[in-house]
Structures are given as C-alpha cells and as structure tokens.
N, C-alpha and C positions, 0 to 999 in steps of 0.2 A: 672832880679830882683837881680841876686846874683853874681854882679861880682868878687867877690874875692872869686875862685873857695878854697880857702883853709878857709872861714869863715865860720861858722857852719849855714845848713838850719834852725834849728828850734831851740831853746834851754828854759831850764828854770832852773831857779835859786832859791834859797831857799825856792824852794816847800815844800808846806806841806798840806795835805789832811786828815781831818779828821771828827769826829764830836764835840760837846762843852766836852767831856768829853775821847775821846779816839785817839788819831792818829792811821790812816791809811795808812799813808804815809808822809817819810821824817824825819824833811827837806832834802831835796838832790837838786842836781844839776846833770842837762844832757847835754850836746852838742850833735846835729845830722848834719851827716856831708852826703857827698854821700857814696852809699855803702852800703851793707846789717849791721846790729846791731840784735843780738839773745837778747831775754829778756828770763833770765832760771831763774827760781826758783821756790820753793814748794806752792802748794793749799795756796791762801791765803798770798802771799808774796807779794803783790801788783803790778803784773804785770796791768792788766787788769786796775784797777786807773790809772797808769801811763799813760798807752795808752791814753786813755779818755782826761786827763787832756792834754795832747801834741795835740790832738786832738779840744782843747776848746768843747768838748761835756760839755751837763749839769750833773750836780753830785746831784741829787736828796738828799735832805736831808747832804748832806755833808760842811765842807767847805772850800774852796781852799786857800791859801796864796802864796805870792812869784811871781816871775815873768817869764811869758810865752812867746817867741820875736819868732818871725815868723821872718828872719832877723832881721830888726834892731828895728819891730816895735812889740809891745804888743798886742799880740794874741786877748786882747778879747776885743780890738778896732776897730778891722778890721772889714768891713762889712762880711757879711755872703758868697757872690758872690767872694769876694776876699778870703775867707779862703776855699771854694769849690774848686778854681781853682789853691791852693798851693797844699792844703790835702786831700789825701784821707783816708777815713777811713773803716773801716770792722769788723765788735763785730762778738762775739761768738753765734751762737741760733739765737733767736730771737733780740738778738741786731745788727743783721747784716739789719735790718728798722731802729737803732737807728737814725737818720738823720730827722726824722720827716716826711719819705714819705710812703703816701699810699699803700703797692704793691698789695691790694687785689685783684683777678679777671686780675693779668697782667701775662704777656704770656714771656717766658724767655728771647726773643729779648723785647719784653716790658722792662725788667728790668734792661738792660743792655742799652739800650736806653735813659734809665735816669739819666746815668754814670753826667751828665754836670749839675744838678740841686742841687740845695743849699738845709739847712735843712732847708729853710721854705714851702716846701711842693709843690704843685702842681702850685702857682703862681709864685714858684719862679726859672723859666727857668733861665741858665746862659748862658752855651754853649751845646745846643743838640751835641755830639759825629758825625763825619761824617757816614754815612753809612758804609764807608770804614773802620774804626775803630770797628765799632758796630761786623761787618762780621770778623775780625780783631782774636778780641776779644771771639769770639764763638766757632771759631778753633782754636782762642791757647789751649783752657780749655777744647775740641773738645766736643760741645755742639750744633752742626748741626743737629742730631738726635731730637735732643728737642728741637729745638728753637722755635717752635710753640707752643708746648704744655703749659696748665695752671703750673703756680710753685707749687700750691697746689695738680697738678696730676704728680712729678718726687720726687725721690727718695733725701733722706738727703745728699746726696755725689755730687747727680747734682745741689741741690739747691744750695751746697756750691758754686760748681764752675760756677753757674750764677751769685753769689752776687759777687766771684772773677773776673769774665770778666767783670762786672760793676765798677767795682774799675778801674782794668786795663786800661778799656776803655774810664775814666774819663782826663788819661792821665796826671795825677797831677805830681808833679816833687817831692812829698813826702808820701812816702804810708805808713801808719801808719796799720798793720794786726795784729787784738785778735786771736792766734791761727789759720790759715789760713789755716794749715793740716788739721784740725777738721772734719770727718765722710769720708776723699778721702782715696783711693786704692792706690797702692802703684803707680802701675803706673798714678795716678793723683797727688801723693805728689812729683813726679820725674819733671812731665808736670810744678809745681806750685814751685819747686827748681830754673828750667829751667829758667820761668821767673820774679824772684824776680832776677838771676843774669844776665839776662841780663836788664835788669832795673840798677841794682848797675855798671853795667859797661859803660852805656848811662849816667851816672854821676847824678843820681838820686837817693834820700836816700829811705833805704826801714827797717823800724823797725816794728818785730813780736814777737813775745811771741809764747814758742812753751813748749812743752815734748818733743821734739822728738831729743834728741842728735844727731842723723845725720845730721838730716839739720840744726839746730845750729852749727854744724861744719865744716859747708861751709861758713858760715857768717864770715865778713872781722871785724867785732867788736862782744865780748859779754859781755854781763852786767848782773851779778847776785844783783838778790835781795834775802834776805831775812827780813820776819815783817816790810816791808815798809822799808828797806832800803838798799841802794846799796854797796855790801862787793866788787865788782870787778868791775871794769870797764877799758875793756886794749883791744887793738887790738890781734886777733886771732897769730898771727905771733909773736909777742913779747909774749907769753907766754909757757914756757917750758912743757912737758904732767907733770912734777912732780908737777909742781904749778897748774897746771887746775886741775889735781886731786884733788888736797888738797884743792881747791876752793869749788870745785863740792862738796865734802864731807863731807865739811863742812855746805854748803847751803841747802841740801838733807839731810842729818845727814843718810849718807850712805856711808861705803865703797866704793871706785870707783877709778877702774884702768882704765891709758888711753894706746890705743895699737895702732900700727901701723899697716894699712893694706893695703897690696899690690896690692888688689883690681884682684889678677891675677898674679901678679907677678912684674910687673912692666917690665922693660929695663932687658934684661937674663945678658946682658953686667956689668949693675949698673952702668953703667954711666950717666945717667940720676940726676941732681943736686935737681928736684923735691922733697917737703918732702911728703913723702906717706901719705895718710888719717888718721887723728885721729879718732879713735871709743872708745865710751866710755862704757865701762860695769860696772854694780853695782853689787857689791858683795852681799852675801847672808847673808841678816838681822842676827844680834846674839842676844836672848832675854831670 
C-alpha cells in the first residue's frame, strides 16, 4: 500500500474538533510516519480526541473538520474492512469495546481472536488472526495463565494486556494506543515498551498517549499538546534536554529537569558514542 517508505502513513490536516460553541481541538496538522510517536500533554489537552479522530472513530456529539488520508486516500471513505486492516486501535477503560464489538461472556483467547474483525460488530469478520498469531500474541503480553478464563473473572492489568494482544494480534501496520500503560506492572510496561519497538523497527507506525516520561523517551518522535493544540512536534534526536525541558515545562506548567542516566554506568572506557537515556524529573510545585 505505501511504497514511498519516506511518505507519511496516516496524516490530517487542518483538523479541528469541536462543538457549535467551543473547540477541542486544533486546527492542527499531524503526519504519521513508521516509528514509535509519544503524545505528552496535561488532563484535557486533547490527546485522547486526537487518537479518536486519526482513528476515524465516531465523536459523539462533536464535530470534526479538516482532512483525514490514510495514504493518499480520505479516511472516512474507506470501508470499514479496509480501515480494520490499516488501523488498530485501543481506548482507555471501557473504550478499549470502543469498535463496536460485543466482548460479553468472551474468554481472553476469545478476545484476541477477534484481533481481524471491523467495528461493525459480529457480522462483520475481516481476517480471523491465524492461530499462530492468536498463541503469538498471549505470550508476548504472557497471558497463557488466563487464556481461558472469562475477561469479567481477571484482574484490570490482565484485561489491559488482552485488549493489547488483540490489537497486536490484528497485525495492522498502524497502531494508534490511548495510554496503553494504563493499570500494567512494571514489568508489563517493560513487555509493552518491548513491543511497540519492535513494531517501529518492522517499519510500522506506532502513536500512544502516555504519563509515563520513560517510555515517551524511547519514542523516535514527540508531540506535545497543550488546549487542543500542538506546541512541539520534532524527532526525539533533534531535540537538546535544554529545549525538551523548556517544552515540557511549559506544556505541564511545571519545573522540569532532563538528566542523563547511565542506566549502570555505561562503557567504564566511555567510549561508547551512544547518548545515555533521557529521564525526566518534575520539580516541586511553588504555590
């Protein structure tokens, strides 16, 4: 579908998202290219719209402007079975049914099984996931334990990481995640780092919305929003800690040093060319 590996997967243009009397978002413009993309910004700074609308999900009560292109063609022309099989997507809560499917009474391979089905619900099979994928998909997010049991009888951190092996398992070439760390351990946020990057290095685009400054600073792009609109938008790598601070700081209306960490130490030598990790710490409110 995308032979010009340097043209952008998905993109939209002079978005705007609102209602008759308020914007929520925009206007802006996004390009999504392969590659992880961090979505940072405060309660209410319209990450979660974004997602949505890149997504072609419905916007109850809102209303969208501007234009949406899945390559080269406008998102909410495409059938449903053809946006299944570009995008995946994954909401927060209870929006992670957003899609329109049933999952009452389904059993955790049950719902990872329905990785290949479009939002028009139970009629509307695209590609069932192979088995091989399905089993895939259980281990990476290590959900063998429960793969049987009902979703309404496992814990908020397992359920996340069934609705994530369904995403996974859908095999989309574009994974659009609301918070995708949401209710996981640490060693499930490391398992769920793991494979968002190797996804971005199989050349496949992966844009999430997070809190979590670590793993937004692993991501190869970040994009702050603040009040529906985007103040940064820059590759990880082109940005100096004195500018990501002052970004950060600005977006959070919070002091914030970035520091380097050795993680260990690194090379005793230091000849190692690698730049050591960014971590980001907030300083302590003045009021």
């Amino acid at each position: 579908m995308h032979a010009d590996t340097d043209a952008p997967l998905l993109q939209v243009r002079h978005l705007q998202v609102g209602t008759r009397t308020r914007t929520l978002l925009g206007p802006l413009a996004l390009q999504v290219r392969a590659g992880r993309t961090a979505l940072l910004g405060p309660n209410g700074s319209g990450k979660s719209t974004l997602l949505k609308a890149l997504a072609g999900l419905p916007l109850p009560g809102l209303h969208c402007q501007g234009e949406r292109l899945l390559g080269k063609r406008a998102l909410e022309t495409l059938p449903d079975a053809e946006r299944a099989r570009q995008l995946s997507w994954l909401g927060q809560g209870s929006q992670g049914d957003a899609e329109g499917l049933d999952t009452s009474g389904l059993s955790v391979t049950g719902l990872v099984s329905m990785a290949g089905m479009a939002r028009g619900g139970w009629s509307a099979w695209l590609r069932r996931p192979a088995l091989q994928d399905v089993a895939a998909a259980l281990e990476r997010f290590e959900l063998q334990a429960c793969a049987h049991a009902c979703l309404t009888a496992i814990s908020g951190g397992e359920w996340q990481r069934a609705h994530l092996a369904r995403v996974f398992a859908a095999g989309a070439p574009i994974l659009l995640l609301d918070e995708p760390g949401n209710h996981l351990d640490l060693r499930h946020r490391m398992l769920l780092a793991q494979a968002m990057a190797q996804r971005a290095a199989a050349g496949h685009a992966v844009v999430f919305s997070t809190h979590d400054f670590e793993m937004a600073m692993q991501a190869e792009r970040l994009v702050l929003l603040r009040q529906g609109r985007i103040v940064l938008d820059a590759a990880s790598a082109d940005l100096s800690d004195a500018v990501l601070a002052q970004a950060l700081g600005e977006v959070f209306d919070c002091p914030i040093r970035v520091v380097r960490d050795s993680l260990g130490g690194g090379n005793p030598q230091g000849a190692s060319t690698e730049p050591m990790p960014r971590r980001i710490i907030a300083e302590r409110l003045s009021r």
